[in-house]
C-alpha positions, 0 to 999 in steps of 0.5 A: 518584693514590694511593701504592702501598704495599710491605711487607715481612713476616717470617712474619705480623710487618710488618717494613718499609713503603715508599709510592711515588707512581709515577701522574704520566704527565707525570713520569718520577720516581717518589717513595718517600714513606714509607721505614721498617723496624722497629728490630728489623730493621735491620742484617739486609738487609731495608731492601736487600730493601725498597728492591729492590722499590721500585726493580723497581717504579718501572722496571716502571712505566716511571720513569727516576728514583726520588727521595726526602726525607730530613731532613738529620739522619737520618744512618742513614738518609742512609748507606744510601740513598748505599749504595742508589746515590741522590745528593743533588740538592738541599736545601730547609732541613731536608731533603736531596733524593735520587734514583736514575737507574733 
C-alpha cells in the first residue's frame, strides 16, 4: 500500500506534510513516515493542528496505535511528540521508536 498524505496549507502556501502508512489489515499500528512543518510555521499550533488529523485518521481507519522514528537527536521534535502523548517504545541505534495508544 501506499502512504496517505496529509497536508496542511496556510492559504495556497504548504505549510506542513505528514505521510501515514495505515493499509496493513494484520496490524492495528499505523505509522507516521513523514512528519515536517516548514521553519516559518513552527511554534504557531500548526504541527497540533497536523498531528490531530493524523491521529483522526489513523482511529477513522480503525488502528489502536500510531507510532513513529524519530532520530534521537531531533530534540525539537522529540519534545512534541512526548507533548502529542507519544512513548518511546524502543530504540534501534540512532533513532527512538514512538507511539501513541489511540
Amino acid at each position: 500500500g501506499l502512504a496517505t498524505p496529509i497536508t496542511l496549507r496556510d492559504q495556497q502556501n504548504l505549510a506542513g506534510l505528514s505521510l501515514l502508512y495505515l493499509y496493513d489489515n494484520f496490524n492495528d499500528s499505523g505509522f507516521i513516515t513523514y512528519f515536517a512543518l516548514l521553519p516559518d510555521y513552527w511554534g504557531k499550533g500548526y504541527a497540533e493542528k497536523l498531528m490531530g488529523e493524523s491521529i483522526r485518521l489513523a482511529t477513522d481507519r480503525g488502528k489502536k496505535f500510531l507510532k513513529l522514528e524519530v532520530d534521537k537527536t531531533n530534540y525539537r521534535a522529540i519534545k512534541f511528540y512526548k507533548k502529542s502523548k507519544f512513548n518511546v517504545e524502543s530504540e534501534n541505534g540512532v533513532s527512538l521508536i514512538m507511539a501513541l495508544k489511540l
